[in-house]
N, C-alpha and C positions, 0 to 999 in steps of 0.2 A: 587445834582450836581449844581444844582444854586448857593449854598454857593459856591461852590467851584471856582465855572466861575468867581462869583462877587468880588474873593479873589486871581484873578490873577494867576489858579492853569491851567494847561496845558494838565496833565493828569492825571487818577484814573486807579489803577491797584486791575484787579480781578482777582478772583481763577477761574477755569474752572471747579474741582472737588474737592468734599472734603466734609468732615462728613460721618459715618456710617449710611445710612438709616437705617439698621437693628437691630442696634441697641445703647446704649445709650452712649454717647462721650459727646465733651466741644460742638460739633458744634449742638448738637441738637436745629432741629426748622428751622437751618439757610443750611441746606443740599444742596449740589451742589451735582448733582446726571446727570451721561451720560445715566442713562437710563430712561430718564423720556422720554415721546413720543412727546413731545415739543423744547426739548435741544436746536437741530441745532437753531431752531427759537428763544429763548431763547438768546442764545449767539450773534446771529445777531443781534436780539432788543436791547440788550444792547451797544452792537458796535454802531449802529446807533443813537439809544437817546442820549448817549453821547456824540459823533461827532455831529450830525444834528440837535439837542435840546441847546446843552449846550457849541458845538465847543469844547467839552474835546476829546481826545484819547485818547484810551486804551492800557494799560500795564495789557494784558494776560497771568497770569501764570497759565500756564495748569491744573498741579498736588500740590496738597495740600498735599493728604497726600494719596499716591501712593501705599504704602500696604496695605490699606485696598478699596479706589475706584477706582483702576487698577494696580490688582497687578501682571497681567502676560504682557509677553511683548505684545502680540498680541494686548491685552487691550488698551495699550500703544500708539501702533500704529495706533489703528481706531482711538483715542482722535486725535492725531497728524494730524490725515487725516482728521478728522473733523472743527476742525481749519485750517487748511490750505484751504479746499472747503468754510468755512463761509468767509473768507478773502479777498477772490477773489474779485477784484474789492472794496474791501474798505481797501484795504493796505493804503492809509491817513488816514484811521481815526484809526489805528491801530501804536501805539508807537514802540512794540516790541510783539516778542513773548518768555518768559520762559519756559524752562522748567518743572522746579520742584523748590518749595520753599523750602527752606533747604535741600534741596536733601537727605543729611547722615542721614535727621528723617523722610524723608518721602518717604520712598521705593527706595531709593539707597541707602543704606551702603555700607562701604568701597568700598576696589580696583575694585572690580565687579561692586558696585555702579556706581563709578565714570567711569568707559569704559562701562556701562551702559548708562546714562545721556551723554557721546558724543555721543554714536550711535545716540539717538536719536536727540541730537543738530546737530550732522551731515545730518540726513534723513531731519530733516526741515529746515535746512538752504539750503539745494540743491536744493528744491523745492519752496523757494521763495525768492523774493527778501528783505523784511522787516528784519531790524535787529532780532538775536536769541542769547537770553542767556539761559547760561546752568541750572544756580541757585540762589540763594542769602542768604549771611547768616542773 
């Protein structure tokens, strides 16, 4: 994050989940995982060391890769609910909040997909004030 400050960079965006703990994928080693019993604090340390360390914000994208580490909606929603509780109060040091990275490859395909991924840009944009995108290709 220091390269990054001392190279004029503003903000660094992270995944909120992603990798198969259970079993073996590209992301092995490098796991984001909502059930670990640390997460919420996890996510805020991060929030914070960036902002409070290095003056960067974060560009949080929730979902990585949403069929395999939150594949039901309910899932879905506690992530959502849980970013939005870590938030509170550090919406500066917060860019945006995403979605889903690629959405169409990671647990929204098509037309379902896609009125999928607004439900949920709808539910957290109604609930905060910080910019929300839906995806990115």
């Amino acid at each position: 994050m220091a390269l990054l400050q001392q190279n004029g960079f503003h903000y660094v965006r992270a995944l909120g989940v992603v990798g198969d703990a259970n079993g073996p994928d590209y992301w092995d080693g490098r796991e984001i995982d909502a059930r670990w019993a640390d997460y919420d604090a996890v996510i805020a340390g991060v929030t914070d060391l960036a902002y409070d360390q290095y003056g960067l914000r974060v560009e949080w994208t929730l979902i990585g890769d949403g069929q395999v580490t939150v594949p039901t909606s309910a899932e879905r929603y506690a992530l959502v609910d849980r970013f939005l509780a870590m938030s509170r109060g550090r919406e500066h040091k917060v860019i945006l909040l995403e979605i889903a990275n690629e959405a169409w490859q990671n647990g929204f395909p098509g037309a379902q997909g896609i009125a999928d991924l607004r439900e949920f840009g709808k539910y957290l944009a109604d609930r905060t004030s910080m910019l929300v995108a839906l995806s990115a290709p």
